[in-house]
N, C-alpha and C positions, 0 to 999 in steps of 0.2 A: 504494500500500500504506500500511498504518496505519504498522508498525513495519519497523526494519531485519532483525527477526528474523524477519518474514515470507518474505524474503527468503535467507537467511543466506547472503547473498554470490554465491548463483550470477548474478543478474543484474549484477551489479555487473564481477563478474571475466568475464564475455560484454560486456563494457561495454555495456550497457542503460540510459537512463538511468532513474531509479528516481526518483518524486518522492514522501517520505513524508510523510503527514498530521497523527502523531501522534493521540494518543487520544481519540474525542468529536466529535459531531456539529458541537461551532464550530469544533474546529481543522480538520475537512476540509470545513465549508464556507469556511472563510476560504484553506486552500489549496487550496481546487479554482478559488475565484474566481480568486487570485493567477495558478495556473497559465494556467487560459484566457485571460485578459488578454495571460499573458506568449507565450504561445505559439500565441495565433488558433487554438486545434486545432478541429477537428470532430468530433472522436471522441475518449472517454479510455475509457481502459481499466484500470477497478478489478480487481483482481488480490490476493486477502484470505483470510483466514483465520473461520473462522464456527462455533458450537455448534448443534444438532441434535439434538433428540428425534423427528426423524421420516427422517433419509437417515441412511446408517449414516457410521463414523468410517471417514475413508478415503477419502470418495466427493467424487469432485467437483462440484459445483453450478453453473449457468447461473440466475443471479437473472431473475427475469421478473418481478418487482414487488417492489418496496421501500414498508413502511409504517414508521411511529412507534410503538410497542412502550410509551415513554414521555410521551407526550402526552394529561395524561388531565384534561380539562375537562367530565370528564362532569356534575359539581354542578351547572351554569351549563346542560346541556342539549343539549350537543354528544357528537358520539360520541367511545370513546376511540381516538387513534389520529388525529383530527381537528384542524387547527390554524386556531380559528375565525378567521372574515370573511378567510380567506385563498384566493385564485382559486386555488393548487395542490391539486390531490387529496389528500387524507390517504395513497393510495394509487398511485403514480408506475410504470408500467407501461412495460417495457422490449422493444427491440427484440430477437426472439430472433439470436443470432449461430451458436450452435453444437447445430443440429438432434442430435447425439446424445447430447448430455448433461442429466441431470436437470435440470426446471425447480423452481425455488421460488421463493416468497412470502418474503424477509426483513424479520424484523422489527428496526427500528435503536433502539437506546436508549443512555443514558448508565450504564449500570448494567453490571455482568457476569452475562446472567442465569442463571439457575442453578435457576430452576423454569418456571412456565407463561406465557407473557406474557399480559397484558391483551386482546394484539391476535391475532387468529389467523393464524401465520404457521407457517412449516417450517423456519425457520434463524434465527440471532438472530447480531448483528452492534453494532456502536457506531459506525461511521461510515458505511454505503451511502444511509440516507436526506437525508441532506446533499447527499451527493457528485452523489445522483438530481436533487434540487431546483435546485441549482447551477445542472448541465446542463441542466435544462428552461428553467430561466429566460435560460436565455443560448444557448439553442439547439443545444446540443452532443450529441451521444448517447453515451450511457454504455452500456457493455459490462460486465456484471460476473462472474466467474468466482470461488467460494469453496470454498477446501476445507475438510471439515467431521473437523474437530481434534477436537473433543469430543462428550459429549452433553447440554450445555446443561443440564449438573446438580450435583451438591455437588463430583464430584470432577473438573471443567472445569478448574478452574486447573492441574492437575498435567497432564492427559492435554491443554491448549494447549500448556505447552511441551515434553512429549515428542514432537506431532507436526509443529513447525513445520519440521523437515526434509523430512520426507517431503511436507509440502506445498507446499514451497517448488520440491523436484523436479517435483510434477504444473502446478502452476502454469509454469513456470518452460518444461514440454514446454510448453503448448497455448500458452503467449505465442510461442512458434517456429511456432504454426498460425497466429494471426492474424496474423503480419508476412509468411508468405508465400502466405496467399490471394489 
């Protein structure tokens, strides 16, 4: 998870352990690498909170593809969303985990967005395409699950953090699905 409020304490008091990234595509790639290093995993499991103008507020998400929302070299002739002379896809495509939940496209950027992205995606987020790249390059597979807090538009900030509880519940169930499949 990004923050501790994504959580508000339910995993913590299930002693879960919770590893947070903080805010930004360097601080969760710089802790995702930490973590993998630290812990030879094979699997992580992002676990987040996300805006939406296309799944409603409320609903839970199964990320199937993470792109860059803020990556925009188009002047130079690359596409946006693209990070030139780089062997990862602009576009990092994930293994599906949970056949009955919504799939999206998240777009990751350093920004809060709050209108249309660049990049055409269904969700918008500031740390999954880090966390996606990380694991590709180190072999890991990422699971990402977001619940969708807002609607990725002027009044995002207020309606993030009125619904970090209730996402923090649905999150919080389906992390008890993946430990005992």
């Amino acid at each position: 998870m990004a923050l501790p409020g994504e959580s508000q304490g339910l995993f913590e008091g299930a002693n879960v352990p919770v590893i947070y990234t903080g805010i930004g595509k360097v601080n969760a790639a710089f802790v995702a690498m930490e973590a993998i290093q630290k812990t030879q995993c094979k699997v992580m499991i992002n676990l987040g909170t996300a805006g939406s103008s296309k799944f409603k507020t409320h609903e839970l998400v199964e990320v199937s593809t993470f792109v860059q929302r803020d990556m925009d070299i188009s002047p130079l002739g690359f596409k946006v969303g693209e990070t030139p002379f780089d062997p990862i896809p602009g576009a990092i495509e994930l293994i599906p985990y949970f056949p009955e939940l919504p799939k999206g496209i998240c777009g990751t950027g350093d920004s809060f967005e709050t209108g249309v992205p660049k990049v055409a995606c269904d969700l918008v987020d500031m740390e999954g395409y880090a966390l996606a790249k990380v694991c590709r390059k180190m072999g890991v597979q990422l699971i990402s699950l977001k619940y969708i807090t807002d609607g990725a538009d002027h009044n995002a900030h207020n309606d993030w953090q009125e619904n970090l509880i209730y996402g923090s519940k649905k999150l919080f169930e389906y992390y008890g699905r993946m430990i005992t499949k």
